[in-house]
C-alpha positions in Angstrom: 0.0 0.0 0.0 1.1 3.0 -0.6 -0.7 6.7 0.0 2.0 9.9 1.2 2.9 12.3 -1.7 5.9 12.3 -3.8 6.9 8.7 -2.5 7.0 5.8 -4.8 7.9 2.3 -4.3 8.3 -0.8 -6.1 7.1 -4.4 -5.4 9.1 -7.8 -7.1 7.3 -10.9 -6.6 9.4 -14.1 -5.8 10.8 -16.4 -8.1 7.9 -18.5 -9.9 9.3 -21.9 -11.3 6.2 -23.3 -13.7 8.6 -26.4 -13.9 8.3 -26.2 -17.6 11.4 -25.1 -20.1 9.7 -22.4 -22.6 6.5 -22.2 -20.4 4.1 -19.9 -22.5 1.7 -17.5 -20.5 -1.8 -16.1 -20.9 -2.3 -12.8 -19.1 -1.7 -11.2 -15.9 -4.6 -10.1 -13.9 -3.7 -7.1 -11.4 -6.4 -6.6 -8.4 -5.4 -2.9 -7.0 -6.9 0.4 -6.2 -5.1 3.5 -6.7 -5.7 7.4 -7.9 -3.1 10.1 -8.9 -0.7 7.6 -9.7 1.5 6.2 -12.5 1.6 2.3 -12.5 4.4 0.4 -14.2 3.6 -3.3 -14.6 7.0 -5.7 -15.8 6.9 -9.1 -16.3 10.2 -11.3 -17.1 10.9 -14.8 -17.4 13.8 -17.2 -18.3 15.1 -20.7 -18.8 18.2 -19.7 -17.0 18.2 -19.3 -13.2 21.2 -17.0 -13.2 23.0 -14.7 -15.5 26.4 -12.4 -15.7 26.7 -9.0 -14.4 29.7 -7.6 -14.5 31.1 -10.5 -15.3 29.9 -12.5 -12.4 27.5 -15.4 -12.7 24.4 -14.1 -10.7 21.5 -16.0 -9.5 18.6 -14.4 -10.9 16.4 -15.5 -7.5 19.0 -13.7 -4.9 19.6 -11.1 -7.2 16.1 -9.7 -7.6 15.6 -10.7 -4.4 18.3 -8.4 -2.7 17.1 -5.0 -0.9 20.2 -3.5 -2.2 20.2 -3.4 -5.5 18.1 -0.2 -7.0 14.7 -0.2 -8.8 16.0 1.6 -12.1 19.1 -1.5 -11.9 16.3 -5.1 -11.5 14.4 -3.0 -13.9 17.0 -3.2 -16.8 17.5 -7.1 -15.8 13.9 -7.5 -16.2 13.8 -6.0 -19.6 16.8 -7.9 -21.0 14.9 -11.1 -20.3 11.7 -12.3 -22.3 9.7 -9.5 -21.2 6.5 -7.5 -21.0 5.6 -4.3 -20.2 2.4 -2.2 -19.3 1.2 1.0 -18.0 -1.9 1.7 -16.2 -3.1 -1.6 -16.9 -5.3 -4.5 -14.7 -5.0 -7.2 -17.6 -2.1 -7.9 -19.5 -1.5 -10.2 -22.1 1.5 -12.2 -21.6 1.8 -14.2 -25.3 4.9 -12.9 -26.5 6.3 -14.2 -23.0 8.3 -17.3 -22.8 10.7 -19.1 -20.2 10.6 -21.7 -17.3 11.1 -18.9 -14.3 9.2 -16.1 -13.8 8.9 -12.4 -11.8 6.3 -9.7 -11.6 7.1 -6.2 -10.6 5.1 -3.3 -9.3 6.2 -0.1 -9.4 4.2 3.1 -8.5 5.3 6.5 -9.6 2.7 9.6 -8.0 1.8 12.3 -9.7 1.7 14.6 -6.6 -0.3 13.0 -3.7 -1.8 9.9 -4.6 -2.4 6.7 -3.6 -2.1 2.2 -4.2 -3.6 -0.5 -3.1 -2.1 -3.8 -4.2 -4.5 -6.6 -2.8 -3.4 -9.6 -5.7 -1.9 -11.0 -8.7 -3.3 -13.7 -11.3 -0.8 -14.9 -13.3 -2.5 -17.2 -16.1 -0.5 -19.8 -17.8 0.3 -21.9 -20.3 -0.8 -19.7 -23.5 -4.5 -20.0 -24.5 -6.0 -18.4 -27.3 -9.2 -18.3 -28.7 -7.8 -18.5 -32.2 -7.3 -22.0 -32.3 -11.2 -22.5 -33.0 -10.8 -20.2 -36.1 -9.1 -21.2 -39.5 -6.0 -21.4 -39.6 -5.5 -18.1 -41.8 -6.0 -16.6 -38.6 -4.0 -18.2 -35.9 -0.7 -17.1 -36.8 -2.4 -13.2 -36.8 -0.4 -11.0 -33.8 -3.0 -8.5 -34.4 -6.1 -10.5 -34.4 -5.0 -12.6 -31.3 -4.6 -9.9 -29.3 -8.2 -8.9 -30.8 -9.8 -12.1 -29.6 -7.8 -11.4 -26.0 -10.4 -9.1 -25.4 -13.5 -11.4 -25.7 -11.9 -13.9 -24.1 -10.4 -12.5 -21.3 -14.3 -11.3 -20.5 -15.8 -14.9 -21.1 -12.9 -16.6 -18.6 -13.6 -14.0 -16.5 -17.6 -14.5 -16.3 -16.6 -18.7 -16.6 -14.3 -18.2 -13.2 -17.3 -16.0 -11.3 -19.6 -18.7 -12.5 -17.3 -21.9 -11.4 -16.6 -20.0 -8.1 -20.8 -19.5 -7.2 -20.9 -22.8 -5.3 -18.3 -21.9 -2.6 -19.9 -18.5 -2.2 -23.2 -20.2 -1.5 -21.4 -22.6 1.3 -22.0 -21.3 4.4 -18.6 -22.3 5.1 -16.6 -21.1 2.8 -18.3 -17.9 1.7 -16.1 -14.9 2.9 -17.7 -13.0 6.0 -19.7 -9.7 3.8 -21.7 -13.1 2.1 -22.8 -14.5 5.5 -25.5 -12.4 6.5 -27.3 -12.5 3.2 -27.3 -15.9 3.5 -28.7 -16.2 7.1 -31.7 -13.8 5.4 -32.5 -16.3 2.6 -33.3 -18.6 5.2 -35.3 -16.4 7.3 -32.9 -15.8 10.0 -33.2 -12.1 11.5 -29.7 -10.6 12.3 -31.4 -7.2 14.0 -28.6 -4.7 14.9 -26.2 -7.5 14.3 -26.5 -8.9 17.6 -24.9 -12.4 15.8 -20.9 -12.0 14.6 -20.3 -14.0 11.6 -19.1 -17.6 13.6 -22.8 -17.3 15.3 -24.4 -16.8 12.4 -22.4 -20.0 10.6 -23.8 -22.0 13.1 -27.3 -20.6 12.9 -27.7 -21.6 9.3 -25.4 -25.2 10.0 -28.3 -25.8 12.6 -31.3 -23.8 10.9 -33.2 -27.4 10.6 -32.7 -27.7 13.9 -33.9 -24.4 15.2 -36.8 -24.2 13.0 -38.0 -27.8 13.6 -37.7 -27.1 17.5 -38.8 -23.0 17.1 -39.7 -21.5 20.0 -39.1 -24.6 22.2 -37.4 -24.5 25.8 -34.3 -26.4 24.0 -34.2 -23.9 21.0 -34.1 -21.1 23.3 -31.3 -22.6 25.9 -29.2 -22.9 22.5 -29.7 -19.7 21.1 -28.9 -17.6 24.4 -26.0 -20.3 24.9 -24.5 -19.5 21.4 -25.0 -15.5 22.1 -23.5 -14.9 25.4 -21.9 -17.9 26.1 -23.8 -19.1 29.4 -26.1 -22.2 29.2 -29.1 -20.7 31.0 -31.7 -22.4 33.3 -35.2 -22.0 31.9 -38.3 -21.8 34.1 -41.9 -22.6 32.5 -45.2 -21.1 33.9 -46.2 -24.4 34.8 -42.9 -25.0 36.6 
């Protein structure tokens, strides 16, 4: 994260090994937030895990890795390996990209007082491309791949939100903003969010429970047990 004026900062992932000599990629997805900012995306990757500077055989991993060496200098070693480039950018084709190791780096220039949130990157790979369903007068077309790159970065997208509905809809597995609206569709009131998320898990785990014994002397011991943590003693008029 980043948010003072006039400061910017960089961020170099760790070494990715795909485990695969002349591993082809797909795109890189970048998941930030930032305003008044210039963002410089570079990606590089290799077959070789080290390389000479100044005449020195240099591992690549320890040298992009090191605190010491300057932006502007892993920058240039970046760009002298298969690389790619990319300004302002969330999604980033990555087809001219080629090489068994991999890094990703984040650097943020502001433009007076700005700000940068980097929550994730989704680094897609081997190369896929759309074009292989066309003729074949078209597959070998830079331009019209990178056309297609479009359309199908939106349908993989839409495919991946689709794929990833059923965990949403698990009570246990649906991150904590989801809960709530869950307890809801099963009729279970949440007034001034006197549940915490845990509770309300636990409420909708049970909810067969609850509603089958609703407004029992059982249901009730369990609900004021789960909320403050004391098993009460219930009394009965008839008691």
């Amino acid at each position: 994260a980043l948010s003072n004026p006039l400061e910017s900062g960089y961020y170099i992932t760790p070494m990715f090994d795909t485990m695969d000599p002349e591993s082809s990629y797909n795109r890189l997805v970048v998941d930030a937030e930032s305003g008044g900012v210039k963002v410089e995306i570079l990606v590089g990757a290799t077959d070789y895990g080290s390389v000479f500077i100044d005449d020195k055989e240099v591992s690549l991993e320890n040298y992009f890795a090191d605190g010491r060496v300057p932006y502007e200098e892993k920058a240039e070693a970046l760009k002298a390996l298969s690389s790619v480039r990319a300004v302002n950018e969330r999604d980033i084709l990555l087809h001219d990209l080629s090489g068994r190791y991999v890094w990703v780096m984040v650097a943020v220039f502001p433009m007076g007082e700005g700000s940068f949130v980097l929550s994730g990157l989704r680094l897609e790979f081997p190369k896929y491309s759309f074009t292989e369903y066309f003729p074949e007068v078209y597959q070998d077309n830079a331009i019209f791949d990178k056309f297609i790159a479009v359309f199908q970065s939106m349908y993989l997208d839409v495919e991946r939100r689709v794929d990833d509905i059923p965990r949403l809809l698990d009570y246990e597995t649906t991150p904590e903003e989801n809960v709530a609206y869950l307890a809801d569709w099963l009729g279970i009131d949440n007034p001034g969010g006197v549940y915490t998320d845990d509770q309300l898990r636990k409420l909708i785990r049970d909810n067969d429970v609850y509603q089958g014994a609703k407004g029992t002397r059982a249901a009730l011991e369990k609900i004021i047990e789960m909320t403050t943590g004391i098993r009460p003693r219930i009394v009965e008029y008839f008691q």
